[in-house]
N, CA, C and O of each residue as an XYZ file, in Angstrom:
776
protein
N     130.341    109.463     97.185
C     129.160    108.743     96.765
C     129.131    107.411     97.505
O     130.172    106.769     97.651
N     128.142    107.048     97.902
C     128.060    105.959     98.774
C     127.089    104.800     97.428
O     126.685    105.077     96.298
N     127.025    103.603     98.178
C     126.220    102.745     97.489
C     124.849    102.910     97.436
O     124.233    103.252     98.445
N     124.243    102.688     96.272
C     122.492    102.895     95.901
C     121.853    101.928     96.607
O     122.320    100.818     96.866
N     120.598    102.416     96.976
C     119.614    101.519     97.658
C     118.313    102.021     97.275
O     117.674    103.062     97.431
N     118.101    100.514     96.523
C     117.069    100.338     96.293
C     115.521    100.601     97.304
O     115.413    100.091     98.419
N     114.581    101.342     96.771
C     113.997    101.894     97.369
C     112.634    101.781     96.739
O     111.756    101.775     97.602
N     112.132    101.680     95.376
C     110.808    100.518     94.805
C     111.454     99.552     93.706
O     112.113     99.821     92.702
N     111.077     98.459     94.192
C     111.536     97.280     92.886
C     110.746     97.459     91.773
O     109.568     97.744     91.991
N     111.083     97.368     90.733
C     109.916     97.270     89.537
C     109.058     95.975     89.698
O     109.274     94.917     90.288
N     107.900     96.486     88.888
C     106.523     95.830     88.944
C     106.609     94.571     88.077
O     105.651     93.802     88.156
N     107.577     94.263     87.297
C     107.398     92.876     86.313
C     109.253     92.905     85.767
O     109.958     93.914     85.811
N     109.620     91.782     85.373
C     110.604     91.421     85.601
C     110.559     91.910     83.836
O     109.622     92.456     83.252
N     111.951     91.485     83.253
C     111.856     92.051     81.993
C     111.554     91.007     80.556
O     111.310     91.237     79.372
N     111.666     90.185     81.111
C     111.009     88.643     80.303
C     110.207     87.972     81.136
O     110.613     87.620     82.244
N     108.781     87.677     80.636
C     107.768     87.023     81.195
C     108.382     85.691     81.294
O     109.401     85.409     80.664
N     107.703     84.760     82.175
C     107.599     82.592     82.300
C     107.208     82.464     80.585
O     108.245     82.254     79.955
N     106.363     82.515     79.967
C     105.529     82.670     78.739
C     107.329     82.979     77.802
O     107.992     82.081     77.284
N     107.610     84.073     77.835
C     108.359     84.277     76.428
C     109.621     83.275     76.493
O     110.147     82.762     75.505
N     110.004     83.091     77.810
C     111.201     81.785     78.503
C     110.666     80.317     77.579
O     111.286     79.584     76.808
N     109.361     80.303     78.026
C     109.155     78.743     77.594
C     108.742     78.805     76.130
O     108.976     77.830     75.417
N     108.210     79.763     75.689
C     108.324     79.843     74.268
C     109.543     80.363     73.739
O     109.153     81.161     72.887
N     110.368     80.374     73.742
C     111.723     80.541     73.128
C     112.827     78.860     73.365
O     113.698     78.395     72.630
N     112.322     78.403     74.566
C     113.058     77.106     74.930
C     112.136     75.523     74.746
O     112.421     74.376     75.088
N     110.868     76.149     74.005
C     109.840     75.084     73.867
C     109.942     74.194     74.733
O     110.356     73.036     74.691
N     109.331     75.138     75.915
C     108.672     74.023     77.328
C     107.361     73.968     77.012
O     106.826     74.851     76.341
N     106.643     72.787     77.527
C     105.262     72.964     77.531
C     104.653     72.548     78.685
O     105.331     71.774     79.361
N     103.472     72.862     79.146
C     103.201     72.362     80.825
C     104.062     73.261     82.042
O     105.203     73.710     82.147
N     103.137     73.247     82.668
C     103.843     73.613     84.158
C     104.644     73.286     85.027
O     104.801     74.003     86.015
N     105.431     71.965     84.830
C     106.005     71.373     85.417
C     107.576     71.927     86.048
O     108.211     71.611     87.055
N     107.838     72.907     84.918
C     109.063     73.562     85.175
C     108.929     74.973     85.025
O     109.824     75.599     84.457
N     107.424     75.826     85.682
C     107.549     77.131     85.859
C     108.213     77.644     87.221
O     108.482     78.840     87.331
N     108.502     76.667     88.350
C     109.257     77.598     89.380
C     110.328     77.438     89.115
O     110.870     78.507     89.401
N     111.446     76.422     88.529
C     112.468     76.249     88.014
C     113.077     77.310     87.114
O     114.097     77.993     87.213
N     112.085     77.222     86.174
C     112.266     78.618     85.128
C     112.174     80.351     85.514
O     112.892     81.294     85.181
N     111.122     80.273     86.243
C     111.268     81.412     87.211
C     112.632     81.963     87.768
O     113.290     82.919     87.358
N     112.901     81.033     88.901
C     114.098     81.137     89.711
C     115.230     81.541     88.479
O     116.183     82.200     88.896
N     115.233     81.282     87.286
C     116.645     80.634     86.397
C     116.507     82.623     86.067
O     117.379     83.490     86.004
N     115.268     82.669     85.950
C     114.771     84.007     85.249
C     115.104     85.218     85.975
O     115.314     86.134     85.181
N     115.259     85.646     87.481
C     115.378     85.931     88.243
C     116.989     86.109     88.823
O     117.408     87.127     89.375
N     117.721     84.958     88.578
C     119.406     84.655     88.326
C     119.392     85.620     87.526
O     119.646     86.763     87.904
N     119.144     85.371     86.496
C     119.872     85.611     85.243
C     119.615     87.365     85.162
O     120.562     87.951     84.637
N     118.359     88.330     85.653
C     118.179     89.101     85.830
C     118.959     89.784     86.897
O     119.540     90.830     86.609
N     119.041     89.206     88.325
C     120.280     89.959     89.447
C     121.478     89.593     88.844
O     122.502     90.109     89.291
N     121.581     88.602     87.675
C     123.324     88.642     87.056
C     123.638     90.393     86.685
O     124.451     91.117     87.259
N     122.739     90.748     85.583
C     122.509     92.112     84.873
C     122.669     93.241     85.764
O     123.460     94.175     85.895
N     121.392     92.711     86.453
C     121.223     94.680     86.759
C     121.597     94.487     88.159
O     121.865     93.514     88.863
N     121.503     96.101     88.361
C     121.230     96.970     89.844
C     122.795     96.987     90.092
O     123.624     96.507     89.319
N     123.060     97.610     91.280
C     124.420     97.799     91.652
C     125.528     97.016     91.666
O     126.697     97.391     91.579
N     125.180     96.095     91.760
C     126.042     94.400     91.775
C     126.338     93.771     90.549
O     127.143     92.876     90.289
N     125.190     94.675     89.523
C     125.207     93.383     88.195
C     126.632     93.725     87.581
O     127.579     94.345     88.064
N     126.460     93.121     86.374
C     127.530     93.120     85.600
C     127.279     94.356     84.785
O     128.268     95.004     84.441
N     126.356     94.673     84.513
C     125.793     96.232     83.403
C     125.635     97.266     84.173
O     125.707     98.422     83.756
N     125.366     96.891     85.578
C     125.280     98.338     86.373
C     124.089     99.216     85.641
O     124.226    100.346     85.171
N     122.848     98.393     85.661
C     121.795     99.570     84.417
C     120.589     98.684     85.575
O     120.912     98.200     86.660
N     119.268     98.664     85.002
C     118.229     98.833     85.871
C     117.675     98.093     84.406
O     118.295     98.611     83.477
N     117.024     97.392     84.070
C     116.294     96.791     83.347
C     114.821     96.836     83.110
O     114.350     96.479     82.030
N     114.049     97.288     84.145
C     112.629     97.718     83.909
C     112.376     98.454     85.183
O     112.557     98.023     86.322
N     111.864     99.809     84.770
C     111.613    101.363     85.317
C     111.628    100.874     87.260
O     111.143     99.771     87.514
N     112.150    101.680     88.404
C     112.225    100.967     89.268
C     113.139    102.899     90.201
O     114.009    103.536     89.608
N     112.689    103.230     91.322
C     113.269    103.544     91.828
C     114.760    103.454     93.100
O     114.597    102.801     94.131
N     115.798    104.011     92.891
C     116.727    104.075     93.675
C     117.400    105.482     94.784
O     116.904    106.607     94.855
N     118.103    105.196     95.222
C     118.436    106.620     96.141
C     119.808    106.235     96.352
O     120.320    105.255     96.894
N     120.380    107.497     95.652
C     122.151    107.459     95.753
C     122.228    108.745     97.032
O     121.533    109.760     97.059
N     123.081    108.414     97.838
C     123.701    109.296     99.138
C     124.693    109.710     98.718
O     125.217    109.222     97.717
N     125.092    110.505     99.241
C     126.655    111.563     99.296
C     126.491    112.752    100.774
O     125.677    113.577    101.188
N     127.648    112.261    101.118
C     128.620    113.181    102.224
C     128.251    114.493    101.925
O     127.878    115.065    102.949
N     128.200    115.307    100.778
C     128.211    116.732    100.500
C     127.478    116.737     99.012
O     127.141    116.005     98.081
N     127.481    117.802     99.378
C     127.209    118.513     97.980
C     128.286    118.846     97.017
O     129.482    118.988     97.268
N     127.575    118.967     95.681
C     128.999    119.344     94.581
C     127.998    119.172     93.639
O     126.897    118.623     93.615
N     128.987    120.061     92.545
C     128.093    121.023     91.726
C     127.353    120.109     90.934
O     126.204    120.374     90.579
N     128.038    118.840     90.570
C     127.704    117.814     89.655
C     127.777    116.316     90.260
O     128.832    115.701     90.410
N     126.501    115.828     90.582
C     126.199    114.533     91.396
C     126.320    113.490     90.857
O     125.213    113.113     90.473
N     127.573    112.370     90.463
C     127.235    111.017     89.723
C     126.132    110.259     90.543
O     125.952    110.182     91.759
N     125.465    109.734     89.498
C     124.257    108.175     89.926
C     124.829    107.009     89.461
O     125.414    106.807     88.397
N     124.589    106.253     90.393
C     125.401    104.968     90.101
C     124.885    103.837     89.331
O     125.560    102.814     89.220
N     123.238    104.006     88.561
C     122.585    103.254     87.891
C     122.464    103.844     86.727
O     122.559    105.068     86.628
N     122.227    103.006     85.633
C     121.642    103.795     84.297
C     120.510    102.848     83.541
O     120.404    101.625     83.641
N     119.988    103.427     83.040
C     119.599    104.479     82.310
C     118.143    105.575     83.219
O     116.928    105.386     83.272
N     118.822    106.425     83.664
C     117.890    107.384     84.745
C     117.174    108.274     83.753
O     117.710    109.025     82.938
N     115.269    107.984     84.037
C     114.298    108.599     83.440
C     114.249    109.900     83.867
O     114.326    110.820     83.052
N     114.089    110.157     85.445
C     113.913    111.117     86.137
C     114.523    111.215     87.552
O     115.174    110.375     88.173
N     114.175    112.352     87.868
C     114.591    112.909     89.199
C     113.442    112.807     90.015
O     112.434    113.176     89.412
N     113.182    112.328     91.509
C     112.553    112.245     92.095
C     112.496    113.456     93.200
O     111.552    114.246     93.225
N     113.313    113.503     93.873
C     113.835    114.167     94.675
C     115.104    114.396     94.948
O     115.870    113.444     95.091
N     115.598    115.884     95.083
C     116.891    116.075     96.422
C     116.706    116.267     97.360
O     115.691    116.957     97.268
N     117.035    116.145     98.869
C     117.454    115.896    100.147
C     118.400    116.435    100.678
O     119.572    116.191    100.389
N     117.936    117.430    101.727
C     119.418    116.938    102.569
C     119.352    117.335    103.990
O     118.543    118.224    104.255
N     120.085    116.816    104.996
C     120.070    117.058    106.147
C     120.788    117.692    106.843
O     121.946    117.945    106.509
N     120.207    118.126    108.073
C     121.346    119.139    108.580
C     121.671    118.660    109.846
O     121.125    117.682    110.355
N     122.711    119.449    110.465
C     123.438    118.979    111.814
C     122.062    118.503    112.750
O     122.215    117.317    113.043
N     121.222    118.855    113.114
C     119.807    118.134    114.181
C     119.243    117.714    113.108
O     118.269    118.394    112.785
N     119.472    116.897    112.468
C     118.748    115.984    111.481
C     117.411    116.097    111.097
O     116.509    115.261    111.051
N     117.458    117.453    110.792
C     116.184    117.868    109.765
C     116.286    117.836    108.594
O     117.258    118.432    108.130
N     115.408    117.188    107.704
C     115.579    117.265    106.201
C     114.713    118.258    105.542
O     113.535    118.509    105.798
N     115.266    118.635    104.902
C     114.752    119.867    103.623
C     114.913    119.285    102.116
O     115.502    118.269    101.748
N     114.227    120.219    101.391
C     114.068    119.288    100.053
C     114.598    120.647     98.992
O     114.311    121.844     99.038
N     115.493    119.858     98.046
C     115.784    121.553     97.009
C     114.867    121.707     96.053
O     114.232    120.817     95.487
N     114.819    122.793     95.898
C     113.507    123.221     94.911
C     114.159    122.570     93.722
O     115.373    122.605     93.520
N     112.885    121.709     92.603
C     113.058    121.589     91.446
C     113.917    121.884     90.454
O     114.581    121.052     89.837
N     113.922    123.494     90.220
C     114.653    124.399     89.373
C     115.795    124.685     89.896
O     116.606    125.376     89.279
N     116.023    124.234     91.031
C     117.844    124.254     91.628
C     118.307    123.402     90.732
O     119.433    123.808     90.446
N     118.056    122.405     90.103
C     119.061    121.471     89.760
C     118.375    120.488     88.329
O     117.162    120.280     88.327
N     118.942    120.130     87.579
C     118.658    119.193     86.364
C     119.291    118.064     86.521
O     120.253    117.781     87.234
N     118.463    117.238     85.553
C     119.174    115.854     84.986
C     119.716    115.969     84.131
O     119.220    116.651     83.234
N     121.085    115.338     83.939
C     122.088    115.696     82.618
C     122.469    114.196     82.055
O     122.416    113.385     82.980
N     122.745    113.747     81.112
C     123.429    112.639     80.892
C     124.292    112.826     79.736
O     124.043    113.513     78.746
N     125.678    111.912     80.050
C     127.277    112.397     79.869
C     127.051    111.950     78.024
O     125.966    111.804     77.460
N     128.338    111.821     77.444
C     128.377    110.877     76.108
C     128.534    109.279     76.353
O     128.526    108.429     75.463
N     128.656    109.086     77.517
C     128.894    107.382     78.178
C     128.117    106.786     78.409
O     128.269    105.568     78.507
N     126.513    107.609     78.665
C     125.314    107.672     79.297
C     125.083    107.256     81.162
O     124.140    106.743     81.765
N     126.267    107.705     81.559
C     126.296    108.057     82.961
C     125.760    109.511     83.216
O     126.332    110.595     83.104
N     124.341    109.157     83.634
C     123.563    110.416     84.302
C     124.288    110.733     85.850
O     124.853    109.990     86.653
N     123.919    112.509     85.850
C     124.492    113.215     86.880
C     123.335    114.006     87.358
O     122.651    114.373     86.403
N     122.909    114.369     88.426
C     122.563    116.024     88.832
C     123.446    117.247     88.885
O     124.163    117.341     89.882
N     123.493    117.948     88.215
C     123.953    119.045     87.845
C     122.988    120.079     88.505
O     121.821    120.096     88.114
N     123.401    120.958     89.498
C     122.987    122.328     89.832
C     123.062    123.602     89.051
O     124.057    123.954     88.418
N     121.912    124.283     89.143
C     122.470    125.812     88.646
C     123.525    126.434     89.377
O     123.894    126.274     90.541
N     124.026    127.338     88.264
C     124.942    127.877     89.027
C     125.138    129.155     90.431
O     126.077    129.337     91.206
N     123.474    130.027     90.257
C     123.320    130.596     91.179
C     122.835    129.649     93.179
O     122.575    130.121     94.286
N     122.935    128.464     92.718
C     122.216    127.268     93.707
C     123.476    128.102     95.049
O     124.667    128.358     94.876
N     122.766    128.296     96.090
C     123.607    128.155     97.378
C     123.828    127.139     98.116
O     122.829    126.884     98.789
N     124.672    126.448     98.298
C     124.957    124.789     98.975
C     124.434    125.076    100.320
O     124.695    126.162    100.836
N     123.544    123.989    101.085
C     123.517    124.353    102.073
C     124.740    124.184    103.279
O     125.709    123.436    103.147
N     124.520    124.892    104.263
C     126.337    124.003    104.876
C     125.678    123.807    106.356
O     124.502    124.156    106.449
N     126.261    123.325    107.433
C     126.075    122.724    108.339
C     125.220    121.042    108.624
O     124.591    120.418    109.479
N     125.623    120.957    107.570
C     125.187    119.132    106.798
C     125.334    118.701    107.733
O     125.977    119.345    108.562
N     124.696    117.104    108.148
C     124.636    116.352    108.867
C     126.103    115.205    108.563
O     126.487    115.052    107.403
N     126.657    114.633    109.477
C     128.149    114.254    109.490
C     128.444    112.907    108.151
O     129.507    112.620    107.601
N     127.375    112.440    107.996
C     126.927    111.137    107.003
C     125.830    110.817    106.717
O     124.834    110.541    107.386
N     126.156    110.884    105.099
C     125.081    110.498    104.068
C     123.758    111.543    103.745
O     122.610    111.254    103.408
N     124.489    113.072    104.026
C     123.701    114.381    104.388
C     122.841    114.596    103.395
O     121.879    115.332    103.614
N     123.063    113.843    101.783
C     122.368    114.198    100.558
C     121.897    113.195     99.933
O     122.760    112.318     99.971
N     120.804    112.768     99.258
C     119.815    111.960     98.658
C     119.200    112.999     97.825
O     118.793    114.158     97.907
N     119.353    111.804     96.778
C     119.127    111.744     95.683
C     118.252    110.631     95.415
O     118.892    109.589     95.556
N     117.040    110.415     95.082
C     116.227    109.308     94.558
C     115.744    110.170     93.404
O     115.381    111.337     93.259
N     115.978    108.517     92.241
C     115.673    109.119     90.812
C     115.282    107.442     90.590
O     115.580    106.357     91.091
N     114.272    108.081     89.316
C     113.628    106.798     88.484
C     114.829    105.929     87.609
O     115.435    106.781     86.958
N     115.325    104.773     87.378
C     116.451    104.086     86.983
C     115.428    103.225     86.046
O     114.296    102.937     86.435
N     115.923    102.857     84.817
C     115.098    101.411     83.863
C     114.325    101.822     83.178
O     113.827    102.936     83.347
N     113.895    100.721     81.842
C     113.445    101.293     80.391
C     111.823    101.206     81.243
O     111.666    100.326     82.089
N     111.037    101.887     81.024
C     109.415    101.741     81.133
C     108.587    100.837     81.325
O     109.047     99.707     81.489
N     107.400    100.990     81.361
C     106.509     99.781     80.667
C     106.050    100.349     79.874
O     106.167    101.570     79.975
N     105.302     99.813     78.691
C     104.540    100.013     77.966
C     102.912    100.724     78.389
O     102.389    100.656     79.501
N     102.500    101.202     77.514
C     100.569    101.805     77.811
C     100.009    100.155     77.903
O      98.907     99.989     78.428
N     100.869     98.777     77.326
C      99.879     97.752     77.997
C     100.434     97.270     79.336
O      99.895     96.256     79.782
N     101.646     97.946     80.222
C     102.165     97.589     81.141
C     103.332     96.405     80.829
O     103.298     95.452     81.607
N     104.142     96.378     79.993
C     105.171     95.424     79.259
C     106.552     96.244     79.610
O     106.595     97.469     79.724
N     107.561     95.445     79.748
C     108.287     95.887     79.507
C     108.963     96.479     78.423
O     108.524     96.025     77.366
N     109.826     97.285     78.266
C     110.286     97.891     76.918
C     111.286     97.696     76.902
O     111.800     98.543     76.171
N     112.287     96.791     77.428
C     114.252     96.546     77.638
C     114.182     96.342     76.592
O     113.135     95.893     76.125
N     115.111     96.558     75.931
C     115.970     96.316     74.704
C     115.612     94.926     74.821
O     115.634     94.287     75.873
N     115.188     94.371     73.367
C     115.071     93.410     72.950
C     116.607     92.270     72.922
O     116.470     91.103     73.289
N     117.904     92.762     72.480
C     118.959     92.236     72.984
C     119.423     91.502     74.145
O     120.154     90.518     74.261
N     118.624     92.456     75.220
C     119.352     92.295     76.554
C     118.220     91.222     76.882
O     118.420     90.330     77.706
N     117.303     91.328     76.354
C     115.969     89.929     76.371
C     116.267     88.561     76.174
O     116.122     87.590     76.917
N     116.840     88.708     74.693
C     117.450     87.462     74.251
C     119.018     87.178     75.639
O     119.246     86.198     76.349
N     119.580     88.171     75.544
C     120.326     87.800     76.257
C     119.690     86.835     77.434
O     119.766     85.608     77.382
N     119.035     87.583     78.529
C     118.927     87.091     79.300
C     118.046     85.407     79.330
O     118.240     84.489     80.127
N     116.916     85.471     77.984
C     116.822     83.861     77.872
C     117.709     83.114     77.595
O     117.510     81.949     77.940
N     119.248     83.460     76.765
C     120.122     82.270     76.952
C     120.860     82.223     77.776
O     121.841     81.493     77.634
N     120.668     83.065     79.097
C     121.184     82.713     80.678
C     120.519     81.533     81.243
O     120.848     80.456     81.740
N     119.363     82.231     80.938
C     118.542     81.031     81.279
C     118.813     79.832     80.676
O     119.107     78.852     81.362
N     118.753     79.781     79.490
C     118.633     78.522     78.482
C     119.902     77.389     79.175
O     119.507     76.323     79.647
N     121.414     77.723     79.185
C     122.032     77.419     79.785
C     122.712     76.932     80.730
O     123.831     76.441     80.879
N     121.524     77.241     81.545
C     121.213     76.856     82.892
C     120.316     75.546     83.268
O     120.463     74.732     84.180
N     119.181     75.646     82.080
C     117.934     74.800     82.079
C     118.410     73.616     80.881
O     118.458     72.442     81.250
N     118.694     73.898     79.709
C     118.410     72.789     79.182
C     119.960     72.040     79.271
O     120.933     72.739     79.556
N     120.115     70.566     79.007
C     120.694     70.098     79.226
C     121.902     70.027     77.756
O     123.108     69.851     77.936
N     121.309     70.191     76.437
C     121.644     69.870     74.874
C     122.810     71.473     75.198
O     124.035     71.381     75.119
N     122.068     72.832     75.553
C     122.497     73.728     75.688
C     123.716     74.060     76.397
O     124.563     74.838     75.956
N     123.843     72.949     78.422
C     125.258     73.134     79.000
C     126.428     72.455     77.960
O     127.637     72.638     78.097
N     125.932     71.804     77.117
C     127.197     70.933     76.149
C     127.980     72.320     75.573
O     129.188     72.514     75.707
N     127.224     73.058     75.038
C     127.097     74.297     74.032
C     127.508     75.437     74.909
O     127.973     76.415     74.323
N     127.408     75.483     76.327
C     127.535     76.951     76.796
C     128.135     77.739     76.515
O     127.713     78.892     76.426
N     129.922     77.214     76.159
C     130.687     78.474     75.770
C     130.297     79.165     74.403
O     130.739     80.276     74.109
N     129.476     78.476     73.613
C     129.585     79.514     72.185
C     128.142     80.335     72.546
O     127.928     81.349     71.880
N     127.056     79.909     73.661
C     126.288     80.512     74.057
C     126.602     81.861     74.923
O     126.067     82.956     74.749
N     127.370     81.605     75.679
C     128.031     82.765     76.455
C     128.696     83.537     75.816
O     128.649     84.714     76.172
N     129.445     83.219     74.796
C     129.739     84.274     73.623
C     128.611     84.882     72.665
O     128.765     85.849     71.919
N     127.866     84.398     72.773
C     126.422     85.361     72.165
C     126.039     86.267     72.837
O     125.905     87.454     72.538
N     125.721     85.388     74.400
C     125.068     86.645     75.083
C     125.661     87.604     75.615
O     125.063     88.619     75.974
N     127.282     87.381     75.784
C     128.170     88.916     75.946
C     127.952     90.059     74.384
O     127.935     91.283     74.520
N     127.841     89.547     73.337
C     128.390     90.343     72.280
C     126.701     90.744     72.001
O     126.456     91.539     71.094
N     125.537     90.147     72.837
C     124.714     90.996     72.538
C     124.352     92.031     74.108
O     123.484     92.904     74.100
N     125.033     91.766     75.102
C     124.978     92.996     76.316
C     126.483     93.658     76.251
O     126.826     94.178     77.313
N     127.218     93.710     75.424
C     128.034     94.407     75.250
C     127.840     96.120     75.214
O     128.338     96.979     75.942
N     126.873     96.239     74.019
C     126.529     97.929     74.020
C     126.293     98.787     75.307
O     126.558     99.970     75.523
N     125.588     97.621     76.268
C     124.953     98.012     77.618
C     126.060     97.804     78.863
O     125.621     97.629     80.000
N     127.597     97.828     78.606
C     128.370     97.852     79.704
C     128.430     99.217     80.246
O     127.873    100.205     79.766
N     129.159     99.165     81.290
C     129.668    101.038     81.535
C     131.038    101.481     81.220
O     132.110    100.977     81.556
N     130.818    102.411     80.586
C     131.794    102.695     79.877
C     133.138    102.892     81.293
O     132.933    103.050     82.496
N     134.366    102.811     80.606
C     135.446    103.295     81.820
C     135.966    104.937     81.503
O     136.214    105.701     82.435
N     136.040    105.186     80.626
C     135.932    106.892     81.416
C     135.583    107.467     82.255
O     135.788    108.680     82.300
């Protein structure tokens, strides 16, 4: 398994400027690019391949590679809605696509999603030497029918007292019992080590 690459960013971040400054009672514009930027930190802290949760925070496509095939494909993001496509290439670097019903989305008791093949599936062989298989699948909680995000409300709060921490000044006095909040509320959302 090689590293994920991002391939569509999601459309809205998972806490609006609006719910930031109403939770930290800013008023005025004076500190919306400030707050932004803090908002944005505190969001690449979390997610995507690098974060600390290894999860996807609002709906967003990715594409995991692999050398070969095998019967059961780990994805390296969670929480995966769907399957987009499989891929794969061959020695003159033609790509072909596997039919649908070759293969499902499965997710473990850890909630590390896999592609899982049927078992009649024939692997193709004469693969191309690197990165012969792709996989792009949908990663992150939705939006809403009004276009909102739907993240866990936890990981919300969390991420405004990243922010908060950062921005207000009463708050860096306070950080460590703040940083102990916001671990014990993104706790549920680590990856498991099994």
């Amino acid at each position: 398994m090689l590293r994920p690459v991002l391939v569509t960013a999601p459309s809205a971040l998972p806490v609006s400027l609006a719910e930031v400054k109403s939770a930290l009672r800013v008023d005025g514009g004076d500190s919306d690019t400030d707050l932004e930027r803090l908002i944005r930190s505190a969001v690449d802290h979390y997610e995507g391949w690098s974060g600390i949760l290894g999860i996807a925070l609002v709906a967003q496509t990715w594409r995991q590679d692999f050398n070969s095939f095998d019967r059961k494909m780990m994805l390296g993001l969670r929480p995966v809605q769907s399957i987009s496509s499989v891929k794969w290439r061959n020695e003159a670097g033609q790509i072909s696509t596997v039919a649908a019903e070759d293969y499902a989305l499965k997710t473990d008791a850890g909630g590390r999603s896999y592609v899982r093949f049927v078992n009649n599936f024939s692997t193709p062989s004469g693969l191309y030497e690197d990165a012969a298989v792709s996989i792009e699948f949908v990663v992150g909680w939705p939006l809403s029918a009004e276009e909102t995000p739907t993240t866990p409300e936890d990981i919300k709060t969390a991420i405004i007292l990243h922010v908060q921490k950062h921005y207000d000044e009463a708050a860096k006095t306070n950080s460590d019992i703040l940083e102990r909040v916001e671990r014990d509320l993104i706790s549920r959302y680590r990856a498991p080590l099994f």
